[in-house]
C-alpha positions in Angstrom: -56.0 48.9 -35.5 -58.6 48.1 -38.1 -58.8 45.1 -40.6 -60.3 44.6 -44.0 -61.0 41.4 -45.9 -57.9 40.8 -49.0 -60.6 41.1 -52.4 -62.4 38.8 -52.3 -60.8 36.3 -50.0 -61.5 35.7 -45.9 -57.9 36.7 -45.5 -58.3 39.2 -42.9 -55.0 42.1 -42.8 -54.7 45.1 -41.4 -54.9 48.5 -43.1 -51.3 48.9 -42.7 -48.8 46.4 -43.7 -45.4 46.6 -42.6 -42.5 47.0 -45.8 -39.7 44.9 -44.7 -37.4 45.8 -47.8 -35.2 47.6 -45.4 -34.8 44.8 -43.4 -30.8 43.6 -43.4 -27.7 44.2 -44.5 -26.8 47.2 -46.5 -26.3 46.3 -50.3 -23.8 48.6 -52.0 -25.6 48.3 -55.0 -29.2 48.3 -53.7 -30.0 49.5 -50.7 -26.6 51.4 -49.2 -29.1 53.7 -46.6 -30.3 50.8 -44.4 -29.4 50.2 -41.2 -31.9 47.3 -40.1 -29.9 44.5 -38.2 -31.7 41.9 -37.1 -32.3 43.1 -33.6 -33.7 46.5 -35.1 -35.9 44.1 -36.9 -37.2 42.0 -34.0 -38.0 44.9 -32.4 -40.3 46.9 -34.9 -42.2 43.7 -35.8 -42.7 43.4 -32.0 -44.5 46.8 -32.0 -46.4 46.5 -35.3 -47.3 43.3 -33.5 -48.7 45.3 -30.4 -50.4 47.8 -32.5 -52.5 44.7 -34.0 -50.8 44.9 -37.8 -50.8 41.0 -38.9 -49.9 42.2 -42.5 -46.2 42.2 -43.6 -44.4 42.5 -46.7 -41.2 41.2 -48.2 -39.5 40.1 -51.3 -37.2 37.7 -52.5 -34.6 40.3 -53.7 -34.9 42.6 -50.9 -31.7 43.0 -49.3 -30.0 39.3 -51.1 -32.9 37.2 -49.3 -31.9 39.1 -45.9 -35.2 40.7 -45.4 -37.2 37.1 -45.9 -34.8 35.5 -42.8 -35.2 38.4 -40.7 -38.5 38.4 -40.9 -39.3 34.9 -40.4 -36.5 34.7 -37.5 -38.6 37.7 -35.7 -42.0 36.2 -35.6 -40.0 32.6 -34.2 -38.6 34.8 -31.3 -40.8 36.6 -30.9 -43.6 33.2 -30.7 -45.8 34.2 -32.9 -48.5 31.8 -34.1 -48.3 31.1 -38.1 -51.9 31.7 -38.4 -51.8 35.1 -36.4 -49.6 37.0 -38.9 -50.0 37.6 -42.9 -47.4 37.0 -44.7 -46.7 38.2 -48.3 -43.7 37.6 -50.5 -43.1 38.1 -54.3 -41.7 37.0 -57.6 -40.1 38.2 -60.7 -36.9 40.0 -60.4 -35.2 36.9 -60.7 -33.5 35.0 -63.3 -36.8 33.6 -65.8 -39.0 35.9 -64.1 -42.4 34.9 -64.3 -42.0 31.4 -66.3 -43.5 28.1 -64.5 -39.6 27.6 -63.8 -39.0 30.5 -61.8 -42.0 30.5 -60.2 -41.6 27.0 -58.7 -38.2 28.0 -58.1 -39.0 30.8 -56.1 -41.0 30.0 -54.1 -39.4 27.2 -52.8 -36.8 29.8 -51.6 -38.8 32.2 -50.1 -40.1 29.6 -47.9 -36.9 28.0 -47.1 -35.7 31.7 -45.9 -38.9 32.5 -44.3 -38.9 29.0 -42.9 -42.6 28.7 -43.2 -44.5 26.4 -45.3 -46.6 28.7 -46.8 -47.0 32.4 -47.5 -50.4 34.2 -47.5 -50.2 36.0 -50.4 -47.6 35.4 -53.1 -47.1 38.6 -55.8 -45.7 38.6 -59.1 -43.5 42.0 -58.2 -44.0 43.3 -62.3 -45.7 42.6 -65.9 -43.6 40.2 -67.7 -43.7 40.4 -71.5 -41.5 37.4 -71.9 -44.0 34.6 -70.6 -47.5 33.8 -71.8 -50.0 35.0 -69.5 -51.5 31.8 -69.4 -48.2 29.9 -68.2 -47.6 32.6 -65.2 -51.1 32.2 -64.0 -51.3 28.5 -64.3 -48.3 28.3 -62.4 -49.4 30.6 -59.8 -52.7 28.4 -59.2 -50.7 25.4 -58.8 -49.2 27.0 -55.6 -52.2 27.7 -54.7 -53.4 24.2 -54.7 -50.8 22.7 -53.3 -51.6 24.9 -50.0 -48.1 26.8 -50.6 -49.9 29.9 -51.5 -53.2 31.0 -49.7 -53.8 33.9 -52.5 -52.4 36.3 -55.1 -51.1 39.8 -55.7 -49.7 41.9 -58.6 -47.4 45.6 -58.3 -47.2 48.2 -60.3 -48.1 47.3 -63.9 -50.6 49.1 -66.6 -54.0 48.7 -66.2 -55.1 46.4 -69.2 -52.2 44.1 -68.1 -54.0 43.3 -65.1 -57.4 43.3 -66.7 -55.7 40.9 -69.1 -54.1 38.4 -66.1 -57.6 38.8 -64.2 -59.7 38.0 -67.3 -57.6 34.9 -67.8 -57.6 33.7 -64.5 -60.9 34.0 -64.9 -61.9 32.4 -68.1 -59.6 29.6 -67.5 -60.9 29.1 -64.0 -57.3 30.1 -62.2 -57.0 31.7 -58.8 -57.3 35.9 -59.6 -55.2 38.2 -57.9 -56.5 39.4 -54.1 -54.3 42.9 -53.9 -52.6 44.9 -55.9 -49.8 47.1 -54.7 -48.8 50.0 -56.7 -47.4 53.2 -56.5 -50.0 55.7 -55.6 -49.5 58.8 -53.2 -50.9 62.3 -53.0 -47.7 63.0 -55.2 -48.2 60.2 -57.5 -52.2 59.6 -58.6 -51.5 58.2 -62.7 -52.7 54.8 -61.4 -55.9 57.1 -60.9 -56.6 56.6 -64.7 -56.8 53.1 -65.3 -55.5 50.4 -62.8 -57.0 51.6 -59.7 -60.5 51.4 -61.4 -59.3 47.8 -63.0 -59.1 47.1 -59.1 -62.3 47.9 -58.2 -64.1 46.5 -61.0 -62.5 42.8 -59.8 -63.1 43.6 -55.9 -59.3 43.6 -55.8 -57.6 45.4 -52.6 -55.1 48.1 -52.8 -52.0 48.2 -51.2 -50.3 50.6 -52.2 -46.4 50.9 -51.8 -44.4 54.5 -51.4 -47.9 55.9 -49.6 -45.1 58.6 -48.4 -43.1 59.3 -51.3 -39.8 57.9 -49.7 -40.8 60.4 -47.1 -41.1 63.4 -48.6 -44.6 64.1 -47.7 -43.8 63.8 -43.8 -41.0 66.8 -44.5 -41.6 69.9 -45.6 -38.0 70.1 -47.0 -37.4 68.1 -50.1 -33.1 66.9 -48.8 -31.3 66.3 -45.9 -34.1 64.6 -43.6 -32.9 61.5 -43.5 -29.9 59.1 -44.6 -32.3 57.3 -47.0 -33.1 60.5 -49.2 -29.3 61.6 -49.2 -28.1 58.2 -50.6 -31.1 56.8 -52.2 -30.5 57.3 -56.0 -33.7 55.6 -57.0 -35.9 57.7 -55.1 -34.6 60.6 -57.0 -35.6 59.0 -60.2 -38.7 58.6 -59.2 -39.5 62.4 -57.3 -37.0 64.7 -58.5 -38.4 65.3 -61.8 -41.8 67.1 -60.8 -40.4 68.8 -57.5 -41.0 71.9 -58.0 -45.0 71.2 -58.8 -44.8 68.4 -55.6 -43.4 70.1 -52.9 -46.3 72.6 -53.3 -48.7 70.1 -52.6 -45.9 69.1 -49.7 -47.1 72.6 -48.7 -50.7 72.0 -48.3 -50.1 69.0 -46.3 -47.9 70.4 -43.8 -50.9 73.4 -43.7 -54.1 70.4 -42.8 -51.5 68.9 -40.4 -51.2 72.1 -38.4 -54.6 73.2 -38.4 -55.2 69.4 -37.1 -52.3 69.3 -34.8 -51.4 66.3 -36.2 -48.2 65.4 -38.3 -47.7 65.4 -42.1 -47.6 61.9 -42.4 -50.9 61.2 -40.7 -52.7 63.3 -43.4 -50.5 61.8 -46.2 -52.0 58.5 -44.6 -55.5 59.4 -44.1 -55.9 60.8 -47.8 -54.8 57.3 -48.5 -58.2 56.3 -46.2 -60.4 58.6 -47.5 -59.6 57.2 -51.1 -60.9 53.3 -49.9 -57.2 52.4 -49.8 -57.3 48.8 -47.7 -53.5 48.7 -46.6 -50.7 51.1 -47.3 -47.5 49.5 -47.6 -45.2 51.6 -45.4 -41.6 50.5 -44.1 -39.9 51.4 -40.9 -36.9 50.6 -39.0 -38.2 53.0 -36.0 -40.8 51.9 -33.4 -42.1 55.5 -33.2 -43.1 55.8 -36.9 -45.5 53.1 -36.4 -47.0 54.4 -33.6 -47.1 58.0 -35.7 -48.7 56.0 -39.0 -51.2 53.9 -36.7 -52.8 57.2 -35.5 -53.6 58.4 -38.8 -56.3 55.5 -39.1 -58.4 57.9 -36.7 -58.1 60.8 -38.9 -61.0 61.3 -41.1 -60.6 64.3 -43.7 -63.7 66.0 -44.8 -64.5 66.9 -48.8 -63.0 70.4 -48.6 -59.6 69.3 -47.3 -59.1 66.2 -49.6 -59.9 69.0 -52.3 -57.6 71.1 -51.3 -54.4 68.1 -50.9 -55.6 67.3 -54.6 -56.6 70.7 -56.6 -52.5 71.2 -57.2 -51.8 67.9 -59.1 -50.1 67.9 -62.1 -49.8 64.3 -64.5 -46.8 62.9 -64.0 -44.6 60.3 -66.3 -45.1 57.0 -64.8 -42.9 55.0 -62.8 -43.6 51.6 -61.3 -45.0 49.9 -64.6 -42.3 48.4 -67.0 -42.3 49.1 -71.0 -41.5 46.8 -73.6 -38.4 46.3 -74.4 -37.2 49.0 -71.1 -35.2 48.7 -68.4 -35.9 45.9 -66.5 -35.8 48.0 -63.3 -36.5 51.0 -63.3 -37.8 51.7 -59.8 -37.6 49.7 -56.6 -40.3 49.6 -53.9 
């Protein structure tokens, strides 16, 4: 495994983090493909634990507060030391979303599930146009100083929202965000335009979530692979649109696998390394797709091959930021 700093911070995480939003019991309304029980769980975090990835990532909606106990339960059984293991935990999808209220709220829950009494990176999980930046981020810092919160994160928003947040943090001398995860895969590149460059210019890390598309760039068929993309109605909102234009990219990559002798997955990964990505988010519920994702950290494309992954591209209507006066969900990670 290999490690990176988070931004700016001496926070030191792997470059993969483990998505725990499968982790639980299946929601009929949320997440109806997942099969995680808690022994499932114990035993993938045991592996990523083996294959040295300290970086793991959860929510406080994901799967009713399930995936925060599971989680925390695992690394007790499993006796791993707090300080070995970075842990990261959001906010916002909540009732008050971002407001002082909620945030205090939150948080306190988060750690009561994760039974911890602090989380290494908290992460407001979208923009919210109903508080004042100001109040979110002042709130945030307060966690931070009270030693609940080691350091900050953000997900999928528009770029000058986070240049906003940033340049307030930093005007007012408030903790700035470490990481930001968004969606961003060889399939999905709008963040390309503005945000990911925001990111840079702050020395923020990028984390991105969906790295596979939902797994559609480990398959070269687009349905029928796997529970998750026969029941997961979200994931067809976000793919289904542009399929026709994606799964000739899906193409390529299945073509660079086999002429590497490697699997689709490890070249969707290592595009993701060859693009200074710090730490893909990327869940599993099977030991043997960590093992699979860990390898692709050895894989080093050249020019002509990221090139050709790229050259098909088409813009695509974004999904992961929230608009105005818009649904208040319309995508999950």
């Amino acid at each position: 495994m290999k490690y990176t700093n988070l931004g700016q911070t001496d926070i030191k995480i792997s470059q993969i983090c483990l998505g725990c939003m499968g982790f639980g019991r299946p929601n009929p309304n949320f997440l109806t493909w997942t099969e995680a029980d808690e022994k499932t769980c114990e035993k993938v975090i045991a592996r990523a634990l083996e294959l040295g990835i300290n970086y793991f990532d959860t929510a406080n909606v994901y799967t009713n507060g399930d995936s925060e106990i599971y989680l925390g339960k695992a690394l007790r059984n499993l006796g791993v030391k707090r300080e070995d293991v970075i842990i990261e935990t959001k906010v916002f999808f909540n009732e008050g979303k971002l407001s002082k209220t909620a945030i205090m709220r939150e948080i306190e829950g988060s750690l009561k599930r994760l039974n911890m009494d602090y989380v290494d990176v908290y992460m407001i999980h979208r923009f919210d146009y109903d508080h004042e930046i100001f109040e979110t981020m002042s709130a945030l810092h307060e966690l931070v100083k009270a030693g609940k919160v080691r350091a900050l994160g953000a997900s999928a928003m528009y770029g000058y929202q986070f240049f906003n947040m940033q340049l307030c943090a930093e005007r007012e001398n408030l903790t700035k965000f470490s990481v930001m995860q968004n969606h961003y895969s060889l399939i999905y590149r709008e963040d390309e335009r503005d945000l990911i460059p925001v990111c840079r210019q702050f020395g923020t890390s990028i984390a991105p979530y969906s790295p596979l598309a939902g797994g559609h760039l480990a398959h070269t068929s687009w349905d029928g692979y796997s529970k998750r993309v026969n029941e997961d109605k979200v994931l067809r909102v976000k793919y289904d649109e542009f399929k026709e234009s994606d799964l000739k990219i899906i193409a390529r990559i299945d073509e660079v696998a086999k002429n590497r002798g490697v699997n689709m997955a490890q070249i969707a990964l290592a595009w993701h390394f060859a693009k200074g990505v710090d730490s893909p988010v990327l869940g599993a519920i099977k030991t043997e797709h960590l093992d699979d994702w860990a390898k692709a950290l050895e894989i080093s494309l050249d020019e002509s091959e990221i090139k050709y992954l790229e050259e098909l591209y088409v813009p695509h209507k974004v999904v992961g930021a929230i608009n105005k006066g818009g649904p208040e969900r319309i995508e999950r990670k």
